[in-house]
C-alpha positions in Angstrom: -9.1 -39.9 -23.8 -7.8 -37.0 -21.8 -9.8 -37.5 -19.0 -9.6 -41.1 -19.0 -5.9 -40.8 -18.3 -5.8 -38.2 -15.7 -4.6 -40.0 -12.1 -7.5 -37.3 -11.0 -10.6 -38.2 -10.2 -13.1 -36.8 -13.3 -16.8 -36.2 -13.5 -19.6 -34.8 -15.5 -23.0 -34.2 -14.4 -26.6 -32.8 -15.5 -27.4 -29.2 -13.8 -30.6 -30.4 -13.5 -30.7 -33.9 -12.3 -27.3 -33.6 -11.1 -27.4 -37.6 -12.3 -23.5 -38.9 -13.2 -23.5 -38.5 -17.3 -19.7 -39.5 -17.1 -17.2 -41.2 -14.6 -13.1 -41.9 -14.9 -11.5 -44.8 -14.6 -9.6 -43.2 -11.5 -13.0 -42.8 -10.1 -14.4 -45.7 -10.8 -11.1 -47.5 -9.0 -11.5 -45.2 -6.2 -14.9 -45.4 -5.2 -15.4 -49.0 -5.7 -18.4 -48.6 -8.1 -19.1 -49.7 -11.9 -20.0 -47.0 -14.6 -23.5 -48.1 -14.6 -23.9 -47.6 -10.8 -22.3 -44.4 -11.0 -24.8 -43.2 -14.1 -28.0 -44.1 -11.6 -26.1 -41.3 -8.8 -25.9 -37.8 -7.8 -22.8 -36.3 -6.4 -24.9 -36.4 -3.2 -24.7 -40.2 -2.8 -21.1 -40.2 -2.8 -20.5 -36.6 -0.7 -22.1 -37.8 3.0 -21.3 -34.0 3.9 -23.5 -32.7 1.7 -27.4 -32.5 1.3 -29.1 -31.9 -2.1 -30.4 -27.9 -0.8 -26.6 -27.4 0.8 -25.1 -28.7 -2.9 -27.7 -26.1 -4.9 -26.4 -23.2 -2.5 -22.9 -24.1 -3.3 -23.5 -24.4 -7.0 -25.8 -21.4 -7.3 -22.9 -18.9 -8.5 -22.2 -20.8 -10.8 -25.4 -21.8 -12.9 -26.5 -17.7 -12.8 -22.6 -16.8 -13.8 -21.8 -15.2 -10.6 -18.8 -17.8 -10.2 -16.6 -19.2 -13.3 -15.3 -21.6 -10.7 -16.2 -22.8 -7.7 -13.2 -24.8 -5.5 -14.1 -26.6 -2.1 -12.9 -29.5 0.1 -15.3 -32.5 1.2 -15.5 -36.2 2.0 -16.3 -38.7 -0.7 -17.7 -42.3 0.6 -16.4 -45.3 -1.0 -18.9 -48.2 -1.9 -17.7 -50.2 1.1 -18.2 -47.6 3.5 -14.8 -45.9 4.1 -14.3 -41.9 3.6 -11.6 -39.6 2.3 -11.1 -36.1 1.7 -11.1 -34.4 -1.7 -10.5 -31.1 -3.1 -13.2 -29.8 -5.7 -12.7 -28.0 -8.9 -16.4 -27.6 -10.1 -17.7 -25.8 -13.3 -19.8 -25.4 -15.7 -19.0 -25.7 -19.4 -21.2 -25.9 -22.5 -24.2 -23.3 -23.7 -27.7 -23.2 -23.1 -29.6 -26.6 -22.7 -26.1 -28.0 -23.3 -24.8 -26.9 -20.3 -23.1 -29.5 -17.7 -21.0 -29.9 -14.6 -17.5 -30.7 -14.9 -15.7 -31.4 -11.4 -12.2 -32.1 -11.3 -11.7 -34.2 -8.0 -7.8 -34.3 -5.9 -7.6 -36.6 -2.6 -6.2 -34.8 0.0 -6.0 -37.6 2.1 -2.4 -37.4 2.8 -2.6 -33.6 2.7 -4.9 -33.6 5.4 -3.6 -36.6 7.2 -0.4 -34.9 7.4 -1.8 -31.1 8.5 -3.8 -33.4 11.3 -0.6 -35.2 12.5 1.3 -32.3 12.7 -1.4 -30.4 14.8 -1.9 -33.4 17.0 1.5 -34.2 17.5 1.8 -30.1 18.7 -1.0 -30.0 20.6 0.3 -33.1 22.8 3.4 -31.9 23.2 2.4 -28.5 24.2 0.4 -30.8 26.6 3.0 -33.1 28.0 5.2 -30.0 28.4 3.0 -28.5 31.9 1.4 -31.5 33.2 2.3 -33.1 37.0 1.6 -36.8 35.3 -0.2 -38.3 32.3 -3.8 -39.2 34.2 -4.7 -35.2 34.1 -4.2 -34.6 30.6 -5.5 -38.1 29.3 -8.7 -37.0 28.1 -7.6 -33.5 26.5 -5.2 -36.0 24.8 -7.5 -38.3 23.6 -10.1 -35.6 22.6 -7.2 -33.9 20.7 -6.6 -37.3 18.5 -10.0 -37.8 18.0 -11.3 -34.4 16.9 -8.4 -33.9 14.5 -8.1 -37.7 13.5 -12.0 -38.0 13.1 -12.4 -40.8 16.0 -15.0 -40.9 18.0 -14.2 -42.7 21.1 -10.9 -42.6 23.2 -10.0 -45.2 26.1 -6.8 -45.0 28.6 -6.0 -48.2 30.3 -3.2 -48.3 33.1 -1.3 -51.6 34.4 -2.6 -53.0 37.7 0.4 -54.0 38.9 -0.6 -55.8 41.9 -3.3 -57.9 39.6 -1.5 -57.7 36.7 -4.4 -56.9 34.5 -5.1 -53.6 32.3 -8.0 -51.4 34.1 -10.1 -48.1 32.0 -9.2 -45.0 33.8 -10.6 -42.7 31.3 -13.1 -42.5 28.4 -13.4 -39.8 26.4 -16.5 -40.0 23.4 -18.1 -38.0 20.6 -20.8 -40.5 20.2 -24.1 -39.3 22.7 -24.7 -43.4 21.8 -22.2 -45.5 23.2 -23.0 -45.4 26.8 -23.5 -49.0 27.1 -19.9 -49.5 25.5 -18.4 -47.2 27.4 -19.5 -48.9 30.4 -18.7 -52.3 29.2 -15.2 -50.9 28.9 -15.3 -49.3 32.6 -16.3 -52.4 33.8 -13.8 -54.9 31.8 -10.4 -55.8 32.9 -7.5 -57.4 30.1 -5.2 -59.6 30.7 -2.0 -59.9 28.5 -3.3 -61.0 25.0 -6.5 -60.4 25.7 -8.6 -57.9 23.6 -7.2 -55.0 22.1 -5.2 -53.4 24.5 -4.4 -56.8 25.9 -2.5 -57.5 22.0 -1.0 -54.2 22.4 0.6 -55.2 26.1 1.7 -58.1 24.8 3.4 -57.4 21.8 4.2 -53.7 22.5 2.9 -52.3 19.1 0.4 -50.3 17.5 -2.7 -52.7 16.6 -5.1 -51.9 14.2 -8.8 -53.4 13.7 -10.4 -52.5 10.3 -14.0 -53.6 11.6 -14.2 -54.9 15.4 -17.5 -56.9 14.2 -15.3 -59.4 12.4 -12.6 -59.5 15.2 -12.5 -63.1 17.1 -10.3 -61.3 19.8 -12.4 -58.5 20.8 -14.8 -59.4 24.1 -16.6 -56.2 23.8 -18.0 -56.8 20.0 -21.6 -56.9 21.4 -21.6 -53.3 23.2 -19.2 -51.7 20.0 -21.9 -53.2 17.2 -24.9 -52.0 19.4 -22.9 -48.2 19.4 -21.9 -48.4 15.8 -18.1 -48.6 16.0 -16.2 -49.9 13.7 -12.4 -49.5 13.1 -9.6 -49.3 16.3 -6.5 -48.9 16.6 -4.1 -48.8 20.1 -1.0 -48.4 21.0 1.2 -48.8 23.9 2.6 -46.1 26.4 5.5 -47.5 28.8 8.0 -46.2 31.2 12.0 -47.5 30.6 11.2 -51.1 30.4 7.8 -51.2 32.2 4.6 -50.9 30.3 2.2 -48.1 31.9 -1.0 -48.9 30.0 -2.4 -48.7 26.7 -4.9 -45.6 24.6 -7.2 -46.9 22.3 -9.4 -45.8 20.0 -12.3 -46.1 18.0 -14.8 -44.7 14.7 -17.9 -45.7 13.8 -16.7 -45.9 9.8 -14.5 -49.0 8.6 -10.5 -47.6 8.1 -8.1 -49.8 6.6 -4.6 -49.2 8.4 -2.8 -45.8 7.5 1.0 -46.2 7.8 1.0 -42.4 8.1 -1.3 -42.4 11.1 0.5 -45.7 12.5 3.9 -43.9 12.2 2.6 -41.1 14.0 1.0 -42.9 16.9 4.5 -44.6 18.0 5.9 -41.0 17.6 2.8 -39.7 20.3 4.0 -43.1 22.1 7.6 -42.5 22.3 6.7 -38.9 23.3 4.4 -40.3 26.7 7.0 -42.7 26.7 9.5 -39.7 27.4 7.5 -37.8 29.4 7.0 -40.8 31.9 10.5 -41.3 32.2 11.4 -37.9 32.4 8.6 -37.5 35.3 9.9 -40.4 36.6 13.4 -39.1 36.9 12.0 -36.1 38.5 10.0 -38.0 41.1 12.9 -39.9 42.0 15.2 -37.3 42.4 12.6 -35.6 44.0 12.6 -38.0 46.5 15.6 -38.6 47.2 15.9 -34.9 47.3 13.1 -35.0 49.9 14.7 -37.9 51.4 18.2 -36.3 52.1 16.2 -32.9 53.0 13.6 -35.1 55.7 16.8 -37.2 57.1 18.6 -33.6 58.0 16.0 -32.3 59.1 15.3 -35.4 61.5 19.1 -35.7 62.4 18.5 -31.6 63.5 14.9 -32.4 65.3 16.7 -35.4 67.1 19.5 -33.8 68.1 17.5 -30.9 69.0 15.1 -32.9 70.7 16.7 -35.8 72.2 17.3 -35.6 75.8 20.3 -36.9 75.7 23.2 -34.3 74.8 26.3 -34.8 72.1 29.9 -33.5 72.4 32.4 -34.7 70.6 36.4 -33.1 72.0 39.4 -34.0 69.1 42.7 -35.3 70.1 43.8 -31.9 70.4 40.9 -31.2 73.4 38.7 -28.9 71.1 35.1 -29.3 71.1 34.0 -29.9 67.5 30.0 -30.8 68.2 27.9 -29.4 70.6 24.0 -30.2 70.1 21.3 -28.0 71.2 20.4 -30.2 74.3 24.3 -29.0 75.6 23.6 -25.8 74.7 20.4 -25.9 77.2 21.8 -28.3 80.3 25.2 -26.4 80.7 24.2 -22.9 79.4 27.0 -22.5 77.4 26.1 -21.4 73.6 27.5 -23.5 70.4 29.1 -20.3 69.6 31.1 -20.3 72.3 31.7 -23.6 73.0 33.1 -25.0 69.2 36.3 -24.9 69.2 37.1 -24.3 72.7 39.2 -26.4 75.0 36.6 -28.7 76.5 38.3 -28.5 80.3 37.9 -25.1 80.5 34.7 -24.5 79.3 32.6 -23.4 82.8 30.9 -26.6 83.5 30.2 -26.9 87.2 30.8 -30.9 87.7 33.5 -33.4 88.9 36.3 -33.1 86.4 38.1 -35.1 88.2 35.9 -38.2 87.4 35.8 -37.1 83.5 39.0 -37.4 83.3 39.2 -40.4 85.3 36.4 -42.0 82.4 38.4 -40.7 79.5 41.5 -42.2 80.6 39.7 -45.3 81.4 37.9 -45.1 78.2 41.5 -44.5 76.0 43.0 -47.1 77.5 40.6 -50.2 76.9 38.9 -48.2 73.9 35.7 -49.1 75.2 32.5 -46.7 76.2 33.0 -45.7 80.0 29.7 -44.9 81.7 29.1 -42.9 85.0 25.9 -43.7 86.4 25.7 -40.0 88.1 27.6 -37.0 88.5 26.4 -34.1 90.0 25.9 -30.9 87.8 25.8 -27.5 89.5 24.1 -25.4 87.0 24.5 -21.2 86.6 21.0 -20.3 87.6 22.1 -22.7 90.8 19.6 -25.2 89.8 21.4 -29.0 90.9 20.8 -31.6 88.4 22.4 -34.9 88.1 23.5 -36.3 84.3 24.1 -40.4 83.2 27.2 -40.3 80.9 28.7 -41.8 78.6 32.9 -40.8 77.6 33.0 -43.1 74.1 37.0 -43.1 72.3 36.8 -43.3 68.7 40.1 -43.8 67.2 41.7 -42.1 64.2 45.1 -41.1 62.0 44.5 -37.9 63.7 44.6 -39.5 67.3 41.4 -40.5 69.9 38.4 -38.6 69.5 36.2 -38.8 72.7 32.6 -38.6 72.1 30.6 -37.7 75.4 26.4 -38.6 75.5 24.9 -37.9 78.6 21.2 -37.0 79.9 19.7 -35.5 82.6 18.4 -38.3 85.2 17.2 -35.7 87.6 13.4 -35.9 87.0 14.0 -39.8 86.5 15.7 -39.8 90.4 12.8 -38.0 91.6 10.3 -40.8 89.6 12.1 -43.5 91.4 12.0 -41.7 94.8 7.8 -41.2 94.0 8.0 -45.3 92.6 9.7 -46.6 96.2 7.2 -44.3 98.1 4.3 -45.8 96.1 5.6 -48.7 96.8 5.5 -48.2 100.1 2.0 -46.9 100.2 1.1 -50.1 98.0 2.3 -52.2 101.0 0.4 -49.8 103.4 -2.5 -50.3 101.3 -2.0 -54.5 101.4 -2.0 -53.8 105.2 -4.6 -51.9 105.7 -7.2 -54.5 106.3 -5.0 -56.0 108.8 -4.1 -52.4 110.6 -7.8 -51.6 110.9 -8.1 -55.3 112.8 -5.4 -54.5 115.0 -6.7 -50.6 115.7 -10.1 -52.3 116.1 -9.2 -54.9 119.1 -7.7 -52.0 121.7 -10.7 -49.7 120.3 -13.6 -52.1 120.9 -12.5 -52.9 124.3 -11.7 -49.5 125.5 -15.5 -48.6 124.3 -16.6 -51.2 126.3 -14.9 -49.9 129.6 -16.0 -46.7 128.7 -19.8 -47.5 128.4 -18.7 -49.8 131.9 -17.4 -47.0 133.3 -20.3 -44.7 132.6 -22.5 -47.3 134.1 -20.0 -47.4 137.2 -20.6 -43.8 137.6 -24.5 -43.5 137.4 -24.3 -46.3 140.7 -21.7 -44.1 142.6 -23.6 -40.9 141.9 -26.6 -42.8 143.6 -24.5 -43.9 146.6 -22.9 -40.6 146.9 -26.5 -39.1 146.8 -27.4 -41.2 149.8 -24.6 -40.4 151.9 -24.8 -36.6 151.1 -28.2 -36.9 152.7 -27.2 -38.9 155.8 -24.6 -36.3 156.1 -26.7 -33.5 156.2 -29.1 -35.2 159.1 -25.8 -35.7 161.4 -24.7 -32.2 160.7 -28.4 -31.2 162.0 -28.1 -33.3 165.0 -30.1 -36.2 163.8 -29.3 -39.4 162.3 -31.9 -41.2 161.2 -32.0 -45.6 160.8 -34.1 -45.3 157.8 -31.2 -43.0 156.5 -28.4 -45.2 157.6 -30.4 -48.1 156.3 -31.0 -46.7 152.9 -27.1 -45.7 152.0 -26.3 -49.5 153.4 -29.2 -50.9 151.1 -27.8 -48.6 147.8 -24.2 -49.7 148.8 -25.1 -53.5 148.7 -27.5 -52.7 145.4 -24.4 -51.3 143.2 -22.0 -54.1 144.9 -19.4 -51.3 145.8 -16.6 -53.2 146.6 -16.4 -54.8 143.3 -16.8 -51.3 141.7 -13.8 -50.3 144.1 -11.7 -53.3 142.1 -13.1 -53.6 138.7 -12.8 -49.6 137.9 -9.4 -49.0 137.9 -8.5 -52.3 136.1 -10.6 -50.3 133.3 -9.0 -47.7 133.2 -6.0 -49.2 133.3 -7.0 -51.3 130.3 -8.4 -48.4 128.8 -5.1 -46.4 128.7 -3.2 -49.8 127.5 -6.0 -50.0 124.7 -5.3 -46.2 124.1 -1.5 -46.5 124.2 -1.8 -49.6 121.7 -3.9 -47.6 119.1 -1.0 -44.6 119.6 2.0 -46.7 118.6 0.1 -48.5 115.9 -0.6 -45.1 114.3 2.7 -43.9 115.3 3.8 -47.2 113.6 2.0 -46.4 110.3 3.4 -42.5 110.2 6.7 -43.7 110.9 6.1 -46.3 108.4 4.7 -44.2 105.8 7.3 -41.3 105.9 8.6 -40.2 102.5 12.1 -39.7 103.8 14.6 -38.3 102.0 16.8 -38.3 99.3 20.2 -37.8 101.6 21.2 -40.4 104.3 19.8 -39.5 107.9 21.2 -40.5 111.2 18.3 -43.0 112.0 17.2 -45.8 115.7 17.4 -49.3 113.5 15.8 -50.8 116.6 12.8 -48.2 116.9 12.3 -48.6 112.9 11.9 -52.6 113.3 9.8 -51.9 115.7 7.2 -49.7 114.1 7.9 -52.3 111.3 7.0 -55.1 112.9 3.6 -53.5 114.3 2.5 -52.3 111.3 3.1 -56.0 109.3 1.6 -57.6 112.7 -1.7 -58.5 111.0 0.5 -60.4 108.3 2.1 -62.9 110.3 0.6 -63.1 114.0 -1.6 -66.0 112.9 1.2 -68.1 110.8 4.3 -67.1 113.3 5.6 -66.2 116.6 7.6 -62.7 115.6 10.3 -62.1 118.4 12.7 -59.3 118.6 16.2 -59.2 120.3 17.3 -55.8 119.6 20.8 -54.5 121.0 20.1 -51.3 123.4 23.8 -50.2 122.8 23.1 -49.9 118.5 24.4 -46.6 117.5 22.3 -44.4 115.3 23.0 -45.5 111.7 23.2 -43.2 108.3 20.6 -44.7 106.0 17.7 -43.8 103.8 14.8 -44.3 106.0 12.2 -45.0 103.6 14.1 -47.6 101.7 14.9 -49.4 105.2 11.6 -49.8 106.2 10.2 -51.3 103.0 13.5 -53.6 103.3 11.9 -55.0 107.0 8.1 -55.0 105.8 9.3 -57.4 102.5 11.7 -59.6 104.6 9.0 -59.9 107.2 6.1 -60.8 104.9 8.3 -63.2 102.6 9.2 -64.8 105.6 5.8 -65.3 106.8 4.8 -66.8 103.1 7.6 -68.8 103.4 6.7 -70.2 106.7 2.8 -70.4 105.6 4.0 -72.2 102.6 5.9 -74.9 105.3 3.1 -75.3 107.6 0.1 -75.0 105.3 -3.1 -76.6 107.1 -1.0 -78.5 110.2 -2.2 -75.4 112.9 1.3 -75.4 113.7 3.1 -72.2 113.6 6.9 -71.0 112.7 8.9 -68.5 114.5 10.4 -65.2 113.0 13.1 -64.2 115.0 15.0 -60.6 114.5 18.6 -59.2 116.1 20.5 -56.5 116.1 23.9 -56.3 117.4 27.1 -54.7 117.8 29.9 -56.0 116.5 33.1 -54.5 116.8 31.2 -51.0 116.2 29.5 -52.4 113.2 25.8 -52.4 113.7 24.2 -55.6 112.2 20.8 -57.0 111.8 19.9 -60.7 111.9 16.3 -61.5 110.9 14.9 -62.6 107.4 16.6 -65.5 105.5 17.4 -64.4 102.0 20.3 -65.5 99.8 21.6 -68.8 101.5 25.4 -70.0 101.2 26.0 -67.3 98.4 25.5 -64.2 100.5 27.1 -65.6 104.0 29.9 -66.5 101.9 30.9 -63.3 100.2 30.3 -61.5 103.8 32.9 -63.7 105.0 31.0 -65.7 107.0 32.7 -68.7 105.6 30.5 -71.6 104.7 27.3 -71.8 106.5 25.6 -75.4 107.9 22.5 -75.5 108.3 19.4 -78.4 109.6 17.6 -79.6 106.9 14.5 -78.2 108.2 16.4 -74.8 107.6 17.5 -75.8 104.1 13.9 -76.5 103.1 12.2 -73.5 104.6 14.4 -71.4 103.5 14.0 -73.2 99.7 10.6 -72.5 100.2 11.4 -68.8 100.5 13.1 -68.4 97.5 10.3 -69.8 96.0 7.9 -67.7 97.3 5.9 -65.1 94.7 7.1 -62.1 96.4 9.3 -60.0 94.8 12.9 -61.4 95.4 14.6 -58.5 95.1 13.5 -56.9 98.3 16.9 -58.2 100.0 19.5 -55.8 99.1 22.7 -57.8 98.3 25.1 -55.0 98.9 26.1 -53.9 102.5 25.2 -50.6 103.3 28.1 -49.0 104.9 28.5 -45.6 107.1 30.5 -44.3 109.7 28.4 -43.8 113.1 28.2 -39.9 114.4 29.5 -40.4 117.5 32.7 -42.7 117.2 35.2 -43.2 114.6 34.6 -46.8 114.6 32.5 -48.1 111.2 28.8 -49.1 111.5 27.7 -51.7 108.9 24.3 -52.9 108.4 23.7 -56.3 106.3 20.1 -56.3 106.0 21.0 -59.7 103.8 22.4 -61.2 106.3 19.4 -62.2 108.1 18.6 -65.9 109.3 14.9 -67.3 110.3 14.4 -69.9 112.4 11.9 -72.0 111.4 9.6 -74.9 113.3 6.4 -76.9 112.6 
């Protein structure tokens, strides 16, 4: 009766057969079995950690005496399948023959479950404490659960946000036989309510399966049977209020749910759950860490380099910023130029026009530029700066921000640009200088060969006549002699060699001098000039001008000139002059080609200079129309409708329209006082079919 009533599990059993000979009701209850079952068993059939040699060894002691008592801790099997563990009090009692097992059985399920969780739930911690994010320690996680939860298969599955489906990152396994499901699970994606860790995602709980065979949610069941797993369990890892994926779990034995073990699993969730927020609030102060450290650092690399330059002068004229580029185009340190009185600071440039642009600039409060101001620098280096004098307006007065660069290198690009420009135009010509050196060249070949010819017949004359010569001086002068000179004379016809030779050479030398002031032409042409104003023949540069474009427009117009002998030299840039003529004169000649088109006729390009009132001016190329005549104060201008349209069909033309300059380029002439202008606008063609 004793036994019957103990809550501990009780048995009795032969030393020889080790067959049951008696069985508690506590047993009984526990294991699932009837009394006659349990009579027809050994202890082995219900110990799956034990074999029948391994339970002799351990009983051994006690049968020869050596032991009174012999306490251990196993795993009893329930009839349905399910394990738990036990703590053994085995001994033997009785005498002789008589002599039986009595084992006194204690579940330790709890006591275990609860040594487990408490390991686990340390080891994770101690895991989540040093790891960068949760993929590198999933597995040592999972292999942590499993080993001290007895599980035998561990799966991590993150959110895809973009798809919106959970994907398998990581597997870890005990089983050697569950490759298949392990790849079925690598291969598989969830969506929400789908599966197990689908459920999980969608309710945001721990859910537990007690057999995934019987499981009408679980696609896998095929590749989990064929591996022998049984039970699972998941639960859900998020961030704040985002999910970040889902660990699951899996034994080949059937386990009903274990509040114990469900507790402690939202505990291990709540701590991933922690430790993604707390790396999350790392990484984003991180970043914006980062963030504020990469936008200094970019304000200092732009600043520093920037071509432009920063200064920045208070109300009280004190220089409060001075970037790096200042420090290297004026030479003056930050050190000593903070806090410094920005007119005194030894800057080598026009103060005057500074001031002039801060005045300007405080009294419309609006960003003054100067286009160029000289800079003379302290290693005597000249460089010219674009600025900029901005007034920003405070309580504590008008701060005047000043942004400049240096535009030398840029000057010197645009002198290179109008120079290849030039030489592009050159090039465009060429075809048409060659042509024009090739007329005067082949026809002064040919009066060369002519005059060779020439030669070889008076050499044969003169030969003839020296001999005749040489018979008077002797005394004798022979007919045959006189004859013979008379007969070479009339063969070389010497009076028309007496005509035709000089008019060869004199052709010759034209041909010559015409090839000289082509290529004088082209040099002159072709100059690079500089990048001052030079005293400079406006009639001698049209006219080099005009010969070098003379293969553009001899066969669409007549090109006259009417240049004034008494134009003073003008100050100009040269280069920029020239390429002024050549695009006047060749958008004239498109305009005029465009006019007369396929009738044979031909237009007329006419171009002046004059002296007005000792202002030099050039009439030639039409350009701008009324506009132009009107703001030169040549009042409004009439002109034949023949004009109008030609001149329509010039501004049409697919030149470039801005090779008219619309400003008048004004200088004082060398040798008067009087002003020179040139208006290289102000140019009018005549046109006629």
């Amino acid at each position: 009766m004793i036994l019957s009533a103990t809550p501990n599990e009780t048995y009795i059993f032969r030393t020889d057969t080790l067959r049951f000979t008696y069985v508690n009701q506590s047993a009984l209850d526990n294991l699932g079995y009837t009394l006659e079952d349990m009579q027809a068993m050994t202890p082995i059939d219900i110990e799956p950690e034990m074999t029948k040699a391994s339970f002799r060894e351990l009983v051994n002691p006690l049968l020869t005496g050596k032991q009174a008592q012999c306490i251990f801790q196993t795993v009893h099997q329930r009839k349905n399948g399910s394990t738990y563990s036990v703590e053994v009090y085995l001994q033997v009692v009785g005498e002789g023959k008589e002599r039986t097992f009595l084992a006194f059985i204690c579940d330790i399920t709890e006591r275990k479950q609860e040594e487990h969780c408490q390991a686990t739930q340390y080891a994770i911690t101690r895991l989540l404490s040093s790891a960068k994010n949760l993929e590198e320690i999933a597995q040592y996680i999972m292999q942590t659960i499993c080993k001290a939860l007895s599980w035998d298969v561990g799966a991590l599955w993150k959110v895809d946000e973009e798809t919106r489906v959970l994907r398998c990152i990581e597997v870890w396994q005990e089983k050697a036989d569950c490759a298949q499901f392990i790849e079925c699970t690598r291969q598989n994606t969830f969506a929400i309510g789908v599966g197990l860790p689908g459920r999980v995602w969608k309710n945001n709980k721990v859910e537990w399966i007690i057999d995934v065979g019987w499981d009408s949610n679980f696609p896998r069941i095929a590749a989990a049977t064929s591996a022998g797993l049984r039970a699972a369990f998941a639960f859900p890892i998020g961030s704040r209020d985002r999910l970040y994926g889902v660990m699951e779990f899996f034994a080949t034995t059937l386990r009903e749910p274990d509040k114990k073990l469900l507790d402690l699993m939202e505990g291990l969730a709540g701590q991933m759950s922690q430790f993604l927020d707390r790396k999350q609030s790392e990484e984003s102060l991180h970043y914006a860490k980062n963030k504020a450290e990469a936008a200094a650092r970019e304000r200092a690399e732009i600043l520093a380099a920037v071509e432009a330059f920063f200064i920045c002068v208070n109300g009280e004229g004190a220089v409060t910023t001075w970037t790096p580029r200042a420090e290297t185009i004026f030479g003056i340190s930050l050190e000593k130029a903070l806090g410094q009185p920005f007119t005194e600071l030894p800057i080598q440039w026009s103060w005057k026009e500074v001031a002039v642009a801060m005045e300007k600039a405080n009294d419309t409060i609006n960003s003054i530029r100067i286009e160029k101001i000289r800079l003379a620098h302290q290693n005597g280096k000249e460089v010219f700066l674009k600025l900029t004098v901005s007034p920003i307006c405070d309580d504590r007065g008008v701060t005047y921000v000043f942004m400049g660069e240096d535009i030398s290198d840029r000057l010197a690009l645009e002198h290179d640009l109008v120079q290849a420009q030039k030489l592009e135009s050159i090039g465009h010509l060429a075809a048409g200088i060659a042509h024009e050196i090739n007329t005067p060249t082949q026809f002064v070949g040919d009066n060369i060969r002519f005059l060779a010819d020439c030669f070889s017949d008076l050499a044969a004359v003169l030969d003839r006549h020296r001999v005749l010569l040489s018979s008077a001086k002797a005394g004798t002068c022979a007919p045959d002699l006189i004859e013979a000179c008379e007969a070479e004379a009339r063969r070389v016809d010497l009076d028309y060699l007496t005509e035709e030779v000089p008019k060869a050479i004199a052709q010759s030398s034209e041909g010559v001098t015409r090839i000289a002031t082509i290529v004088r032409a082209m040099k002159e042409f072709a100059h690079p000039g500089n990048d001052e104003k030079a005293c400079v023949d406006l009639n001698k540069d049209i006219e080099s001008t005009v010969t070098v474009a003379r293969n553009e427009w001899k066969y669409i117009a007549d090109l006259t000139t009417d240049l004034a002998p008494d134009l003073p030299l003008v100050p100009c840039l040269l280069g920029q002059f020239n390429q002024v003529i050549l695009n006047m004169i060749v958008n004239a000649t498109h305009a005029i080609a465009d006019v007369v088109k396929s009738t044979g006729a031909k237009g007329t390009i006419s171009i002046a200079t004059r002296s007005m009132d000792g202002w030099a001016a050039s009439l030639g190329t039409w350009s701008r129309l009324r506009r132009i005549f009107t703001c030169l104060n040549y009042g409004p201008l009439k002109l034949p409708p023949c004009c109008l349209r030609s001149a329509a069909s010039f501004c049409q033309s697919r030149f470039s329209r801005r090779c008219i300059e619309e400003r008048s380029l004004r200088a004082r002439s060398p040798s008067s006082s009087s002003s020179i202008r040139l208006w290289p606008t102000t140019c009018l063609s005549r046109f006629r079919a």
